[in-house]
Residue, then its C-alpha position, 0 to 999 in steps of 0.5 A: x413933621x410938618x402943620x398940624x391939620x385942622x377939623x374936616x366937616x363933610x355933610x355937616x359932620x365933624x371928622x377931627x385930625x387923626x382920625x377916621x369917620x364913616x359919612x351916611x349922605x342921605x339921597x332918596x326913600x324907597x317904595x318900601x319907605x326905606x331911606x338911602x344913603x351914599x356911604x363916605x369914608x373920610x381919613x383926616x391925616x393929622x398933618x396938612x395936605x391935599x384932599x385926595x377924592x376916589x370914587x367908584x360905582x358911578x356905574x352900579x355893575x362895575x365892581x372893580x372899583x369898589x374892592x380897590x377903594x375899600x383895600x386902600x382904606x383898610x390900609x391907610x393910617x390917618x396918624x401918618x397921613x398928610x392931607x385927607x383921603x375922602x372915599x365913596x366906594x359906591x357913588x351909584x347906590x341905586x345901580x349898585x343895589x339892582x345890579x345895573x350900570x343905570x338908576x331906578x329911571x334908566x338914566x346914566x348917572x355919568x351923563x347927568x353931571x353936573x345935576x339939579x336938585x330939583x331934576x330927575x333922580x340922576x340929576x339930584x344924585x349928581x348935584x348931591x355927590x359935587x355939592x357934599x363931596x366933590x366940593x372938598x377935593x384937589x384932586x380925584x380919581x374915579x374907577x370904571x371897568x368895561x360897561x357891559x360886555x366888554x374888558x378893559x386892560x388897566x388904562x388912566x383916562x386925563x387930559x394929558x394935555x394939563x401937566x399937573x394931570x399928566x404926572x400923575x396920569x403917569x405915576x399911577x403906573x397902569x399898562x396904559x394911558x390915554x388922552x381922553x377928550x371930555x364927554x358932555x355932562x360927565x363926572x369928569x367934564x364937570x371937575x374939569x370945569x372946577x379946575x378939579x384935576x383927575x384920573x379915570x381908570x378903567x379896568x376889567x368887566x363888570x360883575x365880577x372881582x380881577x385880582x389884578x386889575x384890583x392890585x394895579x388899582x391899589x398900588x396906583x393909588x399908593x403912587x399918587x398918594x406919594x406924588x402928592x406929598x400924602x404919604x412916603x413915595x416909592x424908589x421903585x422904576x415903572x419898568x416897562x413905562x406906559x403905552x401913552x396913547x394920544x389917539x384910539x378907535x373901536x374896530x367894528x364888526x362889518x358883517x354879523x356873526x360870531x368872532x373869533x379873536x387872534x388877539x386880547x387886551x395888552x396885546x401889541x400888534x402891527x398895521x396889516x396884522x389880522x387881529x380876528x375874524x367873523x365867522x358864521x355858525x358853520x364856521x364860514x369867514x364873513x369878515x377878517x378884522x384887521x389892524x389900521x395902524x401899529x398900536x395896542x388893543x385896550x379892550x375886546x367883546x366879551x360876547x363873540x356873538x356879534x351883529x353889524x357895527x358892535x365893537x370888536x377891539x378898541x385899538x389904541x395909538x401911541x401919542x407920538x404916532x398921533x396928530x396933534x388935533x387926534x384925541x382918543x374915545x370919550x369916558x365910558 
């Protein structure tokens, strides 16, 4: 069966193998005085392995995240797992509680790593959340939806550059993944810097629980648990394979009005191909919204309300019709 695992302690709290302990990591007081915690599940298997970080809610209003880490804690058995699965449903305790994407102060969390104790409020969550957990883990997964009006389809952002990332990028089995250069004081360009590999799934929209953007999430994680050596791994072919993209852009609105899409997330379409337009009230054609490339649309508005220069599709390329230098849009 393999080494026996050893005694986990996260923020100061002893997690024995075999068994699965609920983590409150304090962060701040509210005006009422009321104290609030970062909740952490962690399952120590009883056998050795590798620490699997997920996280989710980094974004307070993108809830998607937070039903997939909770269905794959439900589920996990520390008596049969190797390794320890370290989860943090809500990262964003802040956000989460006001219904919001940022903190109290209006910062985005994940435009605050890698954070200060003494910093703003963001900071100090950020620095709390590599400090406590982050430090622990060999490898992350981290879930995102759209930001505010917009839906992704279930996507893997990685540095598909880095082999070990890559694999796994691609055994996790979305509808799509992209090469995602890293965005300045992000979660994930501060787990690059600690040579943490990890995957970004997007997936859906805010506000709101998606059946299958949630079932994909799940068995994605199942996947990786089993690339990892964690749990038995799966003889089921990923049929059709990944779009891999290597290169992406949002098509944007050239004139203001409300826009009328020919076409949704998932879709594959041609260059020339016209993918919606922007009418007016009266239903006059201000603009038509064409293809610049043969690729697949990845995430859309949600609002067909619409002014000069807001995204419209997010068009993404496959690698092997991309430039070597081309890399696709940063974290969301």
């Amino acid at each position: 069966m393999g080494s026996a695992n050893g005694v986990m302690s996260l923020a100061g709290t002893p997690v024995p193998a075999g068994k699965s302990v609920r983590v409150e990591i304090p962060v701040a007081r509210l005006s009422t005085g009321t104290e609030v915690h970062v909740p952490v599940t962690v399952v120590n298997g009883r056998h050795e392995g590798p620490k699997l970080l997920l996280s989710a809610a980094i974004h307070g209003d993108e809830l998607n995240g937070v039903e997939i880490v909770r269905q794959v804690v439900a589920d996990v058995d520390p008596r049969s797992l190797r390794g320890t699965l370290i989860a943090v449903p809500v990262v964003n305790v802040f956000g989460y509680l006001t219904q919001s994407r940022y903190l109290p102060d209006r910062r985005d969390l994940n435009r605050s790593f890698p954070g200060s104790a003494k910093g703003s409020l963001a900071s100090q969550l950020a620095h709390l959340f590599v400090s406590k957990i982050v430090s622990h883990a060999d490898f992350a997964i981290d879930f995102h939806t759209g930001s505010d009006g917009r839906t992704n389809v279930p996507q893997i952002r990685a540095d598909l550059g880095d082999g070990t990332t890559r694999m796994a990028a691609l055994e996790f089995g979305a509808p799509v993944v992209l090469h995602a250069k890293l965005r300045a004081n992000s979660y994930r360009a501060t787990a690059a810097g600690r040579g943490l590999p990890m995957l970004l799934f997007e997936g859906g929209e805010t506000m709101r629980f998606e059946r299958e953007v949630i079932r994909i999430g799940v068995q994605g994680v199942w996947r990786v648990m089993g690339h990892l050596g964690m749990r038995p791994g799966t003889n089921e072919a990923l049929r059709p394979g990944p779009f891999v993209a290597g290169d992406s852009s949002w098509l944007r609105a050239r004139h203001g009005g409300l826009f009328h899409t020919a076409t949704f997330p998932g879709d594959r379409v041609k260059k020339g191909e016209v993918l919606g337009r922007v009418m007016d009230v009266f239903g006059r054609q201000r603009a038509k919204v064409v293809a610049p490339w043969d690729g697949m649309v990845v995430g859309m508005v949600v609002n067909p309300q619409v002014t000069r220069g807001d995204g419209l599709l997010h068009l993404a390329r496959h690698e092997r019709d991309c430039r070597p230098e081309r890399t696709t849009v940063t974290d969301d």
